[in-house]
C-alpha positions in Angstrom: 104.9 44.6 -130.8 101.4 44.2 -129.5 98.7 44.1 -131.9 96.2 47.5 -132.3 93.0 45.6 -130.5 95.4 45.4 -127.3 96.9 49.4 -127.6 95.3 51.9 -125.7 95.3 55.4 -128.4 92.8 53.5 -131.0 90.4 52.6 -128.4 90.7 56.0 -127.6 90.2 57.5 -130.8 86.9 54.6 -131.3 85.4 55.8 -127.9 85.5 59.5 -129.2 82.8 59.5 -131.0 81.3 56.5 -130.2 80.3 58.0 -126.9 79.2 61.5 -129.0 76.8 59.0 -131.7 75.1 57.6 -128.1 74.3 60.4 -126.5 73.0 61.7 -129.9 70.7 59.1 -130.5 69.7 59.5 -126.9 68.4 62.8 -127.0 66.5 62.1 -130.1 64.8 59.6 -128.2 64.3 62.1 -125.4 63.1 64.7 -127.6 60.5 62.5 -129.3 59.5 60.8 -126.1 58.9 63.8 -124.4 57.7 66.6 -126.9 55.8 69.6 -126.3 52.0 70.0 -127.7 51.8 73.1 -128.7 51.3 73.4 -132.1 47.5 72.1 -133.2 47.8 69.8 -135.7 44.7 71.2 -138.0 44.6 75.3 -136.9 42.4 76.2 -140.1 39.3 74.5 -138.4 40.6 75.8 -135.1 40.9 79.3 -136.5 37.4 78.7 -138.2 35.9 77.5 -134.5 37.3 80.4 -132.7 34.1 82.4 -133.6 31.6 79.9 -132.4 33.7 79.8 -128.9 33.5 83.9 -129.1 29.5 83.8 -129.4 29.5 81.2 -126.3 32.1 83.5 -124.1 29.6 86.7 -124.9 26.0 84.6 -124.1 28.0 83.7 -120.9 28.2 87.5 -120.5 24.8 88.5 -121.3 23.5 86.0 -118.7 26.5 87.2 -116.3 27.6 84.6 -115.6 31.0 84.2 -113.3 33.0 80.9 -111.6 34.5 80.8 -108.5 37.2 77.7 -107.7 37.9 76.2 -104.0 40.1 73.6 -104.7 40.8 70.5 -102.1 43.0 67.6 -102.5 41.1 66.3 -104.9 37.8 67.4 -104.9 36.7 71.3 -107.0 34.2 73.2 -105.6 32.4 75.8 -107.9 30.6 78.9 -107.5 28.3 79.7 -110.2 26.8 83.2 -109.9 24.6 84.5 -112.3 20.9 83.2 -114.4 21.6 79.5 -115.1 19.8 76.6 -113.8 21.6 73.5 -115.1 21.5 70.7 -112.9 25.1 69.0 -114.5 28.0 70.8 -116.0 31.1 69.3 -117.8 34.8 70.8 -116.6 37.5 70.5 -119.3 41.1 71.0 -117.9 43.8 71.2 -120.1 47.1 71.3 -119.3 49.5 74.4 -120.0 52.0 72.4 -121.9 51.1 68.6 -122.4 47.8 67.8 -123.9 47.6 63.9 -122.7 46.7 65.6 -120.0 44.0 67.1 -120.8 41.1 65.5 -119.0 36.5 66.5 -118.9 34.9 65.5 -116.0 30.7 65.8 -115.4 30.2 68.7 -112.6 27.1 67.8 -110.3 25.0 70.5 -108.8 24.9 70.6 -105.2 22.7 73.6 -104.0 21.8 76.5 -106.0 24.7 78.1 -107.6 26.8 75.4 -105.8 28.4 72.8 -108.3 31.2 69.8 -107.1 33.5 67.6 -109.2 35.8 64.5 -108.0 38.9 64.9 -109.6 40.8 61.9 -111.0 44.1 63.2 -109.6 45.7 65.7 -107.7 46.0 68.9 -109.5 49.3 70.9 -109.5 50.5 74.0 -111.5 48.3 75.9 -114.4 45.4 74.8 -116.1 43.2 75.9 -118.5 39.7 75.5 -117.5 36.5 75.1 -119.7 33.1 75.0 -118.1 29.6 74.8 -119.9 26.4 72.5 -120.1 27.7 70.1 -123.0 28.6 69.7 -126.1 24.8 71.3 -127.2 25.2 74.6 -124.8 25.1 77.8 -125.8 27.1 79.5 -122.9 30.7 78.7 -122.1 33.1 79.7 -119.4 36.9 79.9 -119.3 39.9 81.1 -117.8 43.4 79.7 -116.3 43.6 78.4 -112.6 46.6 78.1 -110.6 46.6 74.6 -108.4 
């Protein structure tokens, strides 16, 4: 008789659930590595700052003011219309689902109303856009874009 190292049925029953504990621990690996932001990790002071982004939204009204896209390869052209006169914006865009990334980017003006920005990277699917003077402006623009 052959000893149980060389017989095929406990090898069997060993890869069993050998092969389900590996392809457990690799979707926990997946699942970690590739998680989805959307939950914010402190939403009392988000909840607290959603008024302050309100009052910015409305000023933006009361100087109607309204953004057109023209996306290129990787260049953004924006349309400003409306009483402003800043000579450099900052563009936020965040991504729909993962929040690394989430990228701002200084927007120069170009001609009156005209603004440009050089983006980083190619952009493709939705993003949530951001526009305003800074982190001391009163106004603020924002809205989703399809790339």
């Amino acid at each position: 008789m052959l000893p149980w190292y060389k017989q095929f049925w406990p090898w069997f029953l060993i890869v069993l659930p050998g092969t389900a504990v590996v392809a457990t621990l690799y979707t926990v690996i997946i699942a970690n590595q590739y998680a989805d932001d959307l939950v914010v990790d402190d939403y009392y002071k988000e909840g607290l700052a959603i008024n302050q982004q309100l009052e910015r939204q409305n000023r933006a009204k009361s100087l109607e003011l309204t953004a057109k896209f023209s996306p290129e390869e990787r260049r953004l052209d924006i349309r400003i219309e409306g009483k402003i006169e800043a000579p450099q914006l900052r563009l936020l865009l965040s991504h729909a689902m993962e929040s690394d990334r989430d990228f701002a980017v200084p927007v120069q003006r170009v001609a009156q109303g005209h603004y440009r920005v050089l983006l980083p990277q190619a952009l493709k699917g939705r993003w949530h856009w951001t526009l305003d003077e800074g982190v001391s402006s009163d106004w603020r623009l924002d809205g989703d874009h399809l790339f």
